[in-house]
Backbone as ProteinMPNN parsed JSONL, in Angstrom:
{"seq_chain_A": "XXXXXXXXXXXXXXXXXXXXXXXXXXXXXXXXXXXXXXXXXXXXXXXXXXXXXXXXXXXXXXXXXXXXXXXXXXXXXXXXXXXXXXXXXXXXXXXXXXXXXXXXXXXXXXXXXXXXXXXXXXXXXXXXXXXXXXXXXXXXXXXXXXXXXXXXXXXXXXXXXXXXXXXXXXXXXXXXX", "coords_chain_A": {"N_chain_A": [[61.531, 146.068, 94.277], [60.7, 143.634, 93.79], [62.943, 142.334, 92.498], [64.243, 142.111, 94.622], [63.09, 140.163, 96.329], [62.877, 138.064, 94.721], [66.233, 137.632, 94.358], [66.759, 137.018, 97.142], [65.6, 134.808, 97.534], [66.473, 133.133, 95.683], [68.829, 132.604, 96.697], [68.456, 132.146, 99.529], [67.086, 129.424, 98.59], [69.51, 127.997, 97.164], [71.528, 128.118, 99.154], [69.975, 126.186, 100.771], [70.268, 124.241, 99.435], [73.217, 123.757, 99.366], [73.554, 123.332, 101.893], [72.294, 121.218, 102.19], [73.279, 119.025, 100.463], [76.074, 118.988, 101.517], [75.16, 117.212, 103.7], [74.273, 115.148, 102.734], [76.74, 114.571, 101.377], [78.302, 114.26, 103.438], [77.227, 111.875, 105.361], [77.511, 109.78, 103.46], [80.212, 109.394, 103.742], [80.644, 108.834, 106.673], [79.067, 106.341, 106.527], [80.951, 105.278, 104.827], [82.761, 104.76, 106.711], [81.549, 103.464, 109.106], [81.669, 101.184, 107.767], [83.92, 100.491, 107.023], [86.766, 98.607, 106.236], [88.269, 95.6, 107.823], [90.617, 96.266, 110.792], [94.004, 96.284, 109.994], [95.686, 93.243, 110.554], [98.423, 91.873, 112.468], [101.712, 90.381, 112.746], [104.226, 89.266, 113.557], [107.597, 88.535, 112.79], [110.705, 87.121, 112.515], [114.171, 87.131, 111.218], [117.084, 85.692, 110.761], [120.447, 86.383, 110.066], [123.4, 85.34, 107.422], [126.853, 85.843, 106.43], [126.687, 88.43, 105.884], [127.848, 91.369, 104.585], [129.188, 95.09, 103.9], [129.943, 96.429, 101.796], [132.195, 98.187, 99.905], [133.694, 99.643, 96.63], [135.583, 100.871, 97.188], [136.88, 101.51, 100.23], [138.784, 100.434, 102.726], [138.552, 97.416, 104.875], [137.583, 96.985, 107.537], [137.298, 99.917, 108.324], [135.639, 102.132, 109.247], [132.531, 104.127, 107.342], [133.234, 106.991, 106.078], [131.397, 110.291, 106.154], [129.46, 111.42, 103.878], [129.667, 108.839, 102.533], [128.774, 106.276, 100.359], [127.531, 102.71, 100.072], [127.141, 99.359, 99.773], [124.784, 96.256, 100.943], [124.809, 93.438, 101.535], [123.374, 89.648, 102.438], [122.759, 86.559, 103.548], [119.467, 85.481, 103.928], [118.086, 83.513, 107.177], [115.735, 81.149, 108.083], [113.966, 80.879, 111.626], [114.114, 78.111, 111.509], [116.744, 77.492, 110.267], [116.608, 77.164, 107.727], [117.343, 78.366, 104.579], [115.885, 81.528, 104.069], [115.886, 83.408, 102.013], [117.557, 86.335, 100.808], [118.869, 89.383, 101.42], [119.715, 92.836, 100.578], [120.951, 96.584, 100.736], [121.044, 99.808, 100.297], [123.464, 102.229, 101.78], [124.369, 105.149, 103.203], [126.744, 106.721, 104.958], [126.185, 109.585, 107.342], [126.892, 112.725, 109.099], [126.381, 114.79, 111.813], [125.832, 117.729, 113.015], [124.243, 118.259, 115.414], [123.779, 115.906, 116.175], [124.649, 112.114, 117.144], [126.767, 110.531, 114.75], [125.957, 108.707, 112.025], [123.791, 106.345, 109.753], [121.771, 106.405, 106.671], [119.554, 104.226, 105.564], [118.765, 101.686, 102.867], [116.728, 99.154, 103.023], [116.424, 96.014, 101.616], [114.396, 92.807, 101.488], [114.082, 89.798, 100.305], [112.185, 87.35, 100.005], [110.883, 84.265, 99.642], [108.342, 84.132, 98.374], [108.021, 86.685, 97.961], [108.655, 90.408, 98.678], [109.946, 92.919, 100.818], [110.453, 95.623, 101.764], [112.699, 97.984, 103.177], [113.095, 101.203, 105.688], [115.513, 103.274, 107.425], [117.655, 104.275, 109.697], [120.551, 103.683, 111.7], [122.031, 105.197, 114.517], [124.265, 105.237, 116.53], [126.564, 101.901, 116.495], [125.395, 98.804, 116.016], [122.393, 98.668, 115.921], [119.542, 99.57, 114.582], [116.238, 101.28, 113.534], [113.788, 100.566, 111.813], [111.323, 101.542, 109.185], [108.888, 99.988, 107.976], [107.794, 100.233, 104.057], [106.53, 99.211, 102.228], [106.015, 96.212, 100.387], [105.82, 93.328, 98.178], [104.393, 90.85, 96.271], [103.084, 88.308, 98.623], [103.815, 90.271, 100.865], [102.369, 92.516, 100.023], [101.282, 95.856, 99.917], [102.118, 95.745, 103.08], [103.24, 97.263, 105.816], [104.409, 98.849, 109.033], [107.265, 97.851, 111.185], [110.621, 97.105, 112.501], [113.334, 96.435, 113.945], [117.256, 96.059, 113.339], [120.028, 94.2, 113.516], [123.38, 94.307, 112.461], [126.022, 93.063, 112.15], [128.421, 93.171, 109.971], [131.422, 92.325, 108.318], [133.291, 93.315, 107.157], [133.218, 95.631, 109.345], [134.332, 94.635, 111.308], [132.628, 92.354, 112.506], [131.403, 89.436, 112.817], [130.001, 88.815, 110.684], [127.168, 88.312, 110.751], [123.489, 88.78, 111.34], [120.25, 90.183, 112.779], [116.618, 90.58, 112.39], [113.966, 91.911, 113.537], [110.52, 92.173, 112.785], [107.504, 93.722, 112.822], [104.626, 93.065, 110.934], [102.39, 94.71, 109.484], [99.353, 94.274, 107.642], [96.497, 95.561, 105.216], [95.201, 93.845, 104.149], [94.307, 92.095, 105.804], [95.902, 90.059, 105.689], [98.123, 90.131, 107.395], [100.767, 90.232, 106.199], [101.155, 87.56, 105.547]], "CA_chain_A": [[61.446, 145.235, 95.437], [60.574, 142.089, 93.452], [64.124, 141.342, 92.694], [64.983, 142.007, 95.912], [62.998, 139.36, 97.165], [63.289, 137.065, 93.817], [67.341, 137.445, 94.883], [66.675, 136.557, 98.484], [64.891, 133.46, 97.43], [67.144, 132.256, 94.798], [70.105, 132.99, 97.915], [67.79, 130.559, 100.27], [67.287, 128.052, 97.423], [70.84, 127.876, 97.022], [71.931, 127.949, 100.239], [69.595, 124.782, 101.205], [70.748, 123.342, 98.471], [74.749, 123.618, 99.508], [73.421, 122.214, 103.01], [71.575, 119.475, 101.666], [74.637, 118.59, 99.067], [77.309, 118.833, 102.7], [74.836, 116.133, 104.734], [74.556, 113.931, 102.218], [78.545, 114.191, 101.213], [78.95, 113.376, 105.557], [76.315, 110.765, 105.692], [78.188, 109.042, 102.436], [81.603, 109.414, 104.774], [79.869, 108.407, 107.554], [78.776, 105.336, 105.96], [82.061, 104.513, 104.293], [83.48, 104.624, 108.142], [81.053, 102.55, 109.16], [81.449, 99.893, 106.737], [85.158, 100.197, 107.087], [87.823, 97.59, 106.041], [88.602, 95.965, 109.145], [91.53, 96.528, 111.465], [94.999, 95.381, 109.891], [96.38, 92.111, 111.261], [100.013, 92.106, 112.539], [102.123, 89.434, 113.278], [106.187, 89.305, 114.007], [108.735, 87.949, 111.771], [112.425, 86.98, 112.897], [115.367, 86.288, 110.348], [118.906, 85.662, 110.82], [121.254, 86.883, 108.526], [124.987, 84.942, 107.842], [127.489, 86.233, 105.568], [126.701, 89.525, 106.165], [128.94, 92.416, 104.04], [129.118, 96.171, 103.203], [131.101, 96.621, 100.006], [132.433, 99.489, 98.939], [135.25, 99.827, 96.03], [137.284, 101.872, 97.577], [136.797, 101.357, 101.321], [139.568, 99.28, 103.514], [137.727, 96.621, 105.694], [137.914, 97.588, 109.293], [137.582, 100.867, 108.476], [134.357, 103.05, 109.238], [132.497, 104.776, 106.656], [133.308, 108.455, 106.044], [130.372, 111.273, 106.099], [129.155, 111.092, 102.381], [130.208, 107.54, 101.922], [127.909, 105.112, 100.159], [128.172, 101.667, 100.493], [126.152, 97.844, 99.497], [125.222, 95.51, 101.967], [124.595, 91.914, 101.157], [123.876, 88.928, 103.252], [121.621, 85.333, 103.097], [118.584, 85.085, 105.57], [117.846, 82.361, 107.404], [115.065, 81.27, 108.681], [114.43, 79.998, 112.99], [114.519, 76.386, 111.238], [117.91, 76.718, 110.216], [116.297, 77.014, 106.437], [117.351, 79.45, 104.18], [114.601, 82.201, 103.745], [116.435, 84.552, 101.14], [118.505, 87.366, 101.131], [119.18, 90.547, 101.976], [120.3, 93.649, 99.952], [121.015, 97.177, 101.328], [121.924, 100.645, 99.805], [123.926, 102.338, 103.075], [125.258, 106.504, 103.326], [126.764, 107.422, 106.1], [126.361, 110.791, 107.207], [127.079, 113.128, 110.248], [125.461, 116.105, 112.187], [126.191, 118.888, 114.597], [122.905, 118.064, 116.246], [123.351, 114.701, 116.483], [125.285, 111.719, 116.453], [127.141, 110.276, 113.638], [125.227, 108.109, 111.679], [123.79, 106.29, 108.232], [120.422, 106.032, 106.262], [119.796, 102.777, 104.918], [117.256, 101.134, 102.557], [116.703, 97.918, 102.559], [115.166, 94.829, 100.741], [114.204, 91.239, 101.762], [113.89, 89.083, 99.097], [111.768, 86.218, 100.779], [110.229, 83.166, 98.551], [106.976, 84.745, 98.441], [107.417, 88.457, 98.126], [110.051, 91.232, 98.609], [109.585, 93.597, 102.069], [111.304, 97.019, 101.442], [112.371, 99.227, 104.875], [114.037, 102.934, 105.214], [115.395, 103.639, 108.487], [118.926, 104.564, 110.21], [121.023, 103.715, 112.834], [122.84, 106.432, 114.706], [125.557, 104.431, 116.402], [126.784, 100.889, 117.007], [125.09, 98.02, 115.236], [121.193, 98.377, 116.081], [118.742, 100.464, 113.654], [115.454, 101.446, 113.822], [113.513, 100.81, 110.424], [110.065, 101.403, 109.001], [108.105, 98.912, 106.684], [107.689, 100.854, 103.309], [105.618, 97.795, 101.539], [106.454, 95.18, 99.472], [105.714, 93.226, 96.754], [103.918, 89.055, 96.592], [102.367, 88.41, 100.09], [103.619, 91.227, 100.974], [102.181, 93.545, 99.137], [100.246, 96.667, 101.283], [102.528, 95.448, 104.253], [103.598, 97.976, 107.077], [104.973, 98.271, 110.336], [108.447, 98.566, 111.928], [111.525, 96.604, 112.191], [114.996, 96.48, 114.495], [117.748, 95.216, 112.457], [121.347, 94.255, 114.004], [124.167, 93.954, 111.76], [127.555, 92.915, 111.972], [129.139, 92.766, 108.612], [132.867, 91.477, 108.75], [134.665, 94.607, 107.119], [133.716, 96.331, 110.234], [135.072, 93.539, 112.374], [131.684, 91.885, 112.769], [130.775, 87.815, 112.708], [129.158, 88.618, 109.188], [125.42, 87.858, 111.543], [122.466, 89.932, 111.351], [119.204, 89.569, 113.005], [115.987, 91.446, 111.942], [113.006, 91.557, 114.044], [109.839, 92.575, 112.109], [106.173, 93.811, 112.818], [104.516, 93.917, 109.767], [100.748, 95.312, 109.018], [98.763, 94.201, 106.402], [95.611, 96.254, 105.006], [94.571, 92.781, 103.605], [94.049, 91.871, 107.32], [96.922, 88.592, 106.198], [99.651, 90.553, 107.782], [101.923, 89.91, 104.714], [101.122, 85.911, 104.928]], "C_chain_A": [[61.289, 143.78, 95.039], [61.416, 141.575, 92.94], [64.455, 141.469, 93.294], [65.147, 140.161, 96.405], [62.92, 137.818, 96.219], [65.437, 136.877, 94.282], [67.702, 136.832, 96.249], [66.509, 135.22, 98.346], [65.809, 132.393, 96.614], [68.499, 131.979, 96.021], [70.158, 131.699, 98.776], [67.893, 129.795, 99.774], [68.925, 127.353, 97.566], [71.835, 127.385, 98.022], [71.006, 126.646, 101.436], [70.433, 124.15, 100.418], [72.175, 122.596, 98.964], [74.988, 122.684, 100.841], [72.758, 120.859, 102.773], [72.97, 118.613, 101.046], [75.815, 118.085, 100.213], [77.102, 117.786, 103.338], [75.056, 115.452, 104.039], [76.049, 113.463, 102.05], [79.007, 113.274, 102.625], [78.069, 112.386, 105.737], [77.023, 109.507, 104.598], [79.601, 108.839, 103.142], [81.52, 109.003, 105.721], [79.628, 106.688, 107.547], [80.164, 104.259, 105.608], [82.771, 103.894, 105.754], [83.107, 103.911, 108.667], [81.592, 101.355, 109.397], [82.946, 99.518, 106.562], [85.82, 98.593, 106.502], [88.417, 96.953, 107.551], [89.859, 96.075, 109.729], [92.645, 95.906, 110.86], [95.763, 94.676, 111.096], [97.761, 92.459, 111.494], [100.455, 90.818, 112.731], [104.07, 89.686, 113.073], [106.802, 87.992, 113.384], [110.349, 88.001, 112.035], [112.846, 86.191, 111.773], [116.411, 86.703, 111.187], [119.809, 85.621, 109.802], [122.676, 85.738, 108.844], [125.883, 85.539, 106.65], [127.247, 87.265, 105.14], [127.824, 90.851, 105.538], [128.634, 93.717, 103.788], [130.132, 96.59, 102.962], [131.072, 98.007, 100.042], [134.026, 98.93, 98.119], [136.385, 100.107, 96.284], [137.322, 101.847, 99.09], [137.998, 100.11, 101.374], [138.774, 98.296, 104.294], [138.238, 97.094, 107.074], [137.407, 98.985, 109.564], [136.13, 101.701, 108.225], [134.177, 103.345, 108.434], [132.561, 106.195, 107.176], [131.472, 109.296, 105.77], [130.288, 110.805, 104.727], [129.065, 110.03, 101.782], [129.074, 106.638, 101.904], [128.832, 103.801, 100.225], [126.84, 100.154, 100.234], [125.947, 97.273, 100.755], [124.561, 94.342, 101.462], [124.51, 91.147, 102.445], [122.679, 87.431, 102.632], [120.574, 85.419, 104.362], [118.334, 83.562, 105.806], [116.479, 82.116, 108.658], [115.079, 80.741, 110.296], [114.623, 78.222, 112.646], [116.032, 76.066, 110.806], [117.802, 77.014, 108.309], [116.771, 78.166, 105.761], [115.951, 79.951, 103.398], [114.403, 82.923, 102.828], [117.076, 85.241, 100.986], [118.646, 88.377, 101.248], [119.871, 91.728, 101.263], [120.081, 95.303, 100.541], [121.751, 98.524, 100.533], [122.383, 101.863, 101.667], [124.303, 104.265, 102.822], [124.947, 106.825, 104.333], [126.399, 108.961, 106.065], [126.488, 111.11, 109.154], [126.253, 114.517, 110.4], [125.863, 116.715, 113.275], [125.333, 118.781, 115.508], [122.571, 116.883, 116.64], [124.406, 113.67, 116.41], [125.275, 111.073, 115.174], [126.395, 108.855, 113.099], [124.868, 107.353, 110.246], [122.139, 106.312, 108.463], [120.69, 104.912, 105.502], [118.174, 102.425, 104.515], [117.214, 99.915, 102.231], [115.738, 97.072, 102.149], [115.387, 93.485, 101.225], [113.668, 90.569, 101.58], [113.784, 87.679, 99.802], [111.295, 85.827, 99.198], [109.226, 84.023, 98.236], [106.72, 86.181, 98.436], [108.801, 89.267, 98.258], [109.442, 92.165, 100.404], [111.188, 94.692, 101.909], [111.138, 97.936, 102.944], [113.607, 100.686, 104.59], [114.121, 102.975, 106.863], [117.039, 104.043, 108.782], [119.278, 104.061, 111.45], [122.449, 104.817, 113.196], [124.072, 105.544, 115.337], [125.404, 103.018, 116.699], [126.119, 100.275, 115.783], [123.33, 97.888, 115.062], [120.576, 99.709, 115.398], [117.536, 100.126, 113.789], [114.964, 101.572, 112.361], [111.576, 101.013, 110.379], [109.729, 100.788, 107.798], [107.812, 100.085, 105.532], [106.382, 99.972, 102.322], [106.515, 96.83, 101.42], [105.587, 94.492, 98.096], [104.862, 91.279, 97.36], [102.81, 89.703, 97.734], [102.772, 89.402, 100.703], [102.737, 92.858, 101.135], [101.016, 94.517, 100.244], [100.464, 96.328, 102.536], [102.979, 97.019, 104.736], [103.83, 98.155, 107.985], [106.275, 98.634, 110.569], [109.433, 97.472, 112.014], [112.636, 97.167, 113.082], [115.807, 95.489, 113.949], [119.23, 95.126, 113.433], [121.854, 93.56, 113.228], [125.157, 93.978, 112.287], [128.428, 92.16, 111.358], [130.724, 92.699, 109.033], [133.434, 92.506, 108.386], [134.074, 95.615, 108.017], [133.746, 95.661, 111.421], [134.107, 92.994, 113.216], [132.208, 90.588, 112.356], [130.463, 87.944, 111.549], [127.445, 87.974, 109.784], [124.959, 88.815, 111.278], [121.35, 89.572, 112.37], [117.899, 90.181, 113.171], [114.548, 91.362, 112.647], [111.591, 92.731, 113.155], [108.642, 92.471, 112.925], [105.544, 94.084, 111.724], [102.75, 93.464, 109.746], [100.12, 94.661, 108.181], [97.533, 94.617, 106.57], [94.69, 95.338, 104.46], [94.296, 92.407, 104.699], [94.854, 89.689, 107.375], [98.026, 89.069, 107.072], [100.59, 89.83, 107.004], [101.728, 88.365, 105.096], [99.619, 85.481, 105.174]], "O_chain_A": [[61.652, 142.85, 95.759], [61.244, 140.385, 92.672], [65.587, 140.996, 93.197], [66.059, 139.37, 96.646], [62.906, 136.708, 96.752], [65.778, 135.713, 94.488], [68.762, 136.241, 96.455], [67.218, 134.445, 98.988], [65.872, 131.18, 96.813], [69.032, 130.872, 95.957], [70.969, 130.782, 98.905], [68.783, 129.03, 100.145], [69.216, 126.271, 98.077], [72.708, 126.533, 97.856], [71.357, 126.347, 102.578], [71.362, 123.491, 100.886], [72.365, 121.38, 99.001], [75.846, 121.83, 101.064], [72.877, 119.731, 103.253], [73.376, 117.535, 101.48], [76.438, 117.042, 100.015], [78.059, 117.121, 103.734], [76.07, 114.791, 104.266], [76.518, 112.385, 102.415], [79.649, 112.243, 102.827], [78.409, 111.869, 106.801], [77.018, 108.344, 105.0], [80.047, 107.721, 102.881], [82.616, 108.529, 106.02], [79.985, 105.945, 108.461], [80.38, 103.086, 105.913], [83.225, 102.754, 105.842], [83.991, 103.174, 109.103], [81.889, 100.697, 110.394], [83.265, 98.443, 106.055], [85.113, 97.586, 106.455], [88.958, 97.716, 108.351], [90.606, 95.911, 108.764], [92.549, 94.694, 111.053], [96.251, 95.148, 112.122], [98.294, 93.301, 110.771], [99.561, 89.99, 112.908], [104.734, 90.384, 112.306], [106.505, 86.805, 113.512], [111.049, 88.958, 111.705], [112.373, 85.138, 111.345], [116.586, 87.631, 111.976], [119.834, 84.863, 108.832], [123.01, 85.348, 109.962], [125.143, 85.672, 105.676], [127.483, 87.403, 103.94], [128.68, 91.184, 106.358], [127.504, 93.732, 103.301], [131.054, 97.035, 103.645], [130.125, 98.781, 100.18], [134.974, 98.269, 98.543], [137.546, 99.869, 95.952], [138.332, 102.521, 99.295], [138.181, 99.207, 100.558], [137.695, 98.882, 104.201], [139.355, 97.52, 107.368], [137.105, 99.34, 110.703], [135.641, 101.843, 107.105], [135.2, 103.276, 107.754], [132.146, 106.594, 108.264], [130.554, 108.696, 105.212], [130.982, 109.851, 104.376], [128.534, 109.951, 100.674], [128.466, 106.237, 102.896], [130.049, 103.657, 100.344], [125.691, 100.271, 100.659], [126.689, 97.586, 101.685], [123.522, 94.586, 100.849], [125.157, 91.498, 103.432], [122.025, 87.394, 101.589], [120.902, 85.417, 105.548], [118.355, 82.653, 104.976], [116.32, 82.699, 109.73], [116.115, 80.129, 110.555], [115.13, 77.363, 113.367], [116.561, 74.956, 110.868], [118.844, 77.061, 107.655], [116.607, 79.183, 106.435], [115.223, 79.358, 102.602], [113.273, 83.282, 102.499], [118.046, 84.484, 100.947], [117.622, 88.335, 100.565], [121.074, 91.516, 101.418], [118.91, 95.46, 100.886], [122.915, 98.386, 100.156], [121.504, 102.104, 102.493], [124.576, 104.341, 101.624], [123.864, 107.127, 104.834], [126.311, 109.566, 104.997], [126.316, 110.339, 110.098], [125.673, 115.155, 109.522], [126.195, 116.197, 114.341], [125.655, 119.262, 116.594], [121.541, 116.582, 117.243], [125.308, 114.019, 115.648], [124.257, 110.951, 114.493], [126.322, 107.932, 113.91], [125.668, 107.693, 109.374], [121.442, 106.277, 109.477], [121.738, 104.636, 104.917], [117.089, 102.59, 105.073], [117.658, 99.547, 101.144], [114.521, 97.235, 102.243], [116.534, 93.058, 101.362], [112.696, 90.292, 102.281], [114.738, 86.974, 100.131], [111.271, 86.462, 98.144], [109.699, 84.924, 97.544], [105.693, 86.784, 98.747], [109.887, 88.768, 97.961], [108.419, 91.741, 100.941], [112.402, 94.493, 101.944], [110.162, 98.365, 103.56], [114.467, 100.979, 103.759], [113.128, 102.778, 107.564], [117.671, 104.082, 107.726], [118.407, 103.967, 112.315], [123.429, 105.117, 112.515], [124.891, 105.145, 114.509], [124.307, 102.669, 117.135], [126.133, 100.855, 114.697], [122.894, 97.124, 114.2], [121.073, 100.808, 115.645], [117.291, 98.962, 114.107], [115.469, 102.428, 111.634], [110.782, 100.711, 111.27], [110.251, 101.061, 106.717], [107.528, 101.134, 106.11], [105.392, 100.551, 101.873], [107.518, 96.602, 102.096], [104.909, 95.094, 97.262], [104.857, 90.766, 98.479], [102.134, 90.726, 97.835], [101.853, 89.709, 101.463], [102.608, 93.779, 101.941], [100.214, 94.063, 101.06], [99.53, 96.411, 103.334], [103.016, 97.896, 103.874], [103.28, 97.183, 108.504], [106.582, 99.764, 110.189], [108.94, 96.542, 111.376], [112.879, 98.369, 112.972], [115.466, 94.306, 113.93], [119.462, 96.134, 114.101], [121.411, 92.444, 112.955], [125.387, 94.939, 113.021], [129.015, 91.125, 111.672], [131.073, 93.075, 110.152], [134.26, 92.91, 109.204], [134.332, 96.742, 107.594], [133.228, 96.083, 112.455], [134.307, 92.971, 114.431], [133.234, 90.487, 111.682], [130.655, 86.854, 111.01], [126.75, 87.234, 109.087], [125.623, 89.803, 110.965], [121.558, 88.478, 112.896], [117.799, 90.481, 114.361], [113.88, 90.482, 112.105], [111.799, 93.934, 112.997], [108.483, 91.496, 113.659], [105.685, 95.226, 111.285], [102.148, 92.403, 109.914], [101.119, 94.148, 107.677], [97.02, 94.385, 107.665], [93.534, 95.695, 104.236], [93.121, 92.233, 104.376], [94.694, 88.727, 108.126], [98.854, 88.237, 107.44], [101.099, 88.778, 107.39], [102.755, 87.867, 104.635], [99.237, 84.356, 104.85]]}, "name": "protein", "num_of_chains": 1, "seq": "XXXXXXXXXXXXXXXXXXXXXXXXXXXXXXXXXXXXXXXXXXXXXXXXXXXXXXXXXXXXXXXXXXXXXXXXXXXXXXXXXXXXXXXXXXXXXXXXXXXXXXXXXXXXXXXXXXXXXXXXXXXXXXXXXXXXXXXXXXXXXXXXXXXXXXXXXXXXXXXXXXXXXXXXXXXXXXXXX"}
């Protein structure tokens, strides 16, 4: 009977113990939540693109991309002063779906003075896409947020304009500046 109740006891012991060990872990979590980082800042960012292109080797100009078909996209940004802000680089594949329409994924980069701002998003048809902030790099850097981009590159019988409207996050509470 006296390792019964030597087993019982060591059981209890043990089993305070694991509850003692759980509050403190949630009172330390608790705390951190608290004490939080505070709320990231946002703020909205417009460029304008000019000279606007998506290259391919073997593509005609005019002529849609095919399902599978990769493709570059280049252009210069500019800022609302008229200034140039940087430029613009873009890897593009179309693709299509029985469930949906026809469409591309696209990742792009925007190579500002001060930083880089990397997005992943698609547009299903026409010229307007729906992107999400991935980070970046500089002032940037730990950015996030969302993005509508409108392109119309000249080999598909666009102006060569763009124009990129940005929300972007920052966890630094600069919102990328």
């Amino acid at each position: 009977m006296a390792d019964a109740t030597l087993i019982s006891s060591r059981r209890g012991l043990l089993g305070r113990a694991l509850t003692l060990a759980a509050g403190a872990l949630g009172a330390g979590v608790a705390g951190r939540a608290a004490g939080a980082a505070p709320a990231p800042s946002t703020h909205a960012l417009v460029l304008s693109g000019r000279g606007f292109h998506l290259h391919s080797p073997t593509a005609e100009p005019g002529v849609p991309p095919a399902k599978g078909e990769h493709r570059t996209g280049y252009g210069e940004l500019v800022a609302a002063s008229g200034a140039v802000a940087g430029h613009f680089t873009s890897a593009f594949l179309a693709f299509d779906s029985p469930f949906g329409a026809a469409g591309s994924l696209e990742l792009q980069t925007f190579h500002l003075e001060d930083g880089t701002i990397h997005g992943l998003g698609s547009v299903a048809t026409g010229s307007e896409g729906h992107f999400a902030i991935l980070g970046g790099t500089g002032v940037y850097s730990g950015a996030r947020g969302s993005y509508v981009a409108r392109q119309y590159p000249r080999e598909l019988g666009g102006d060569g304009t763009a124009e990129f409207q940005l929300t972007i996050a920052s966890e630094g509470g600069n919102g990328g500046r």
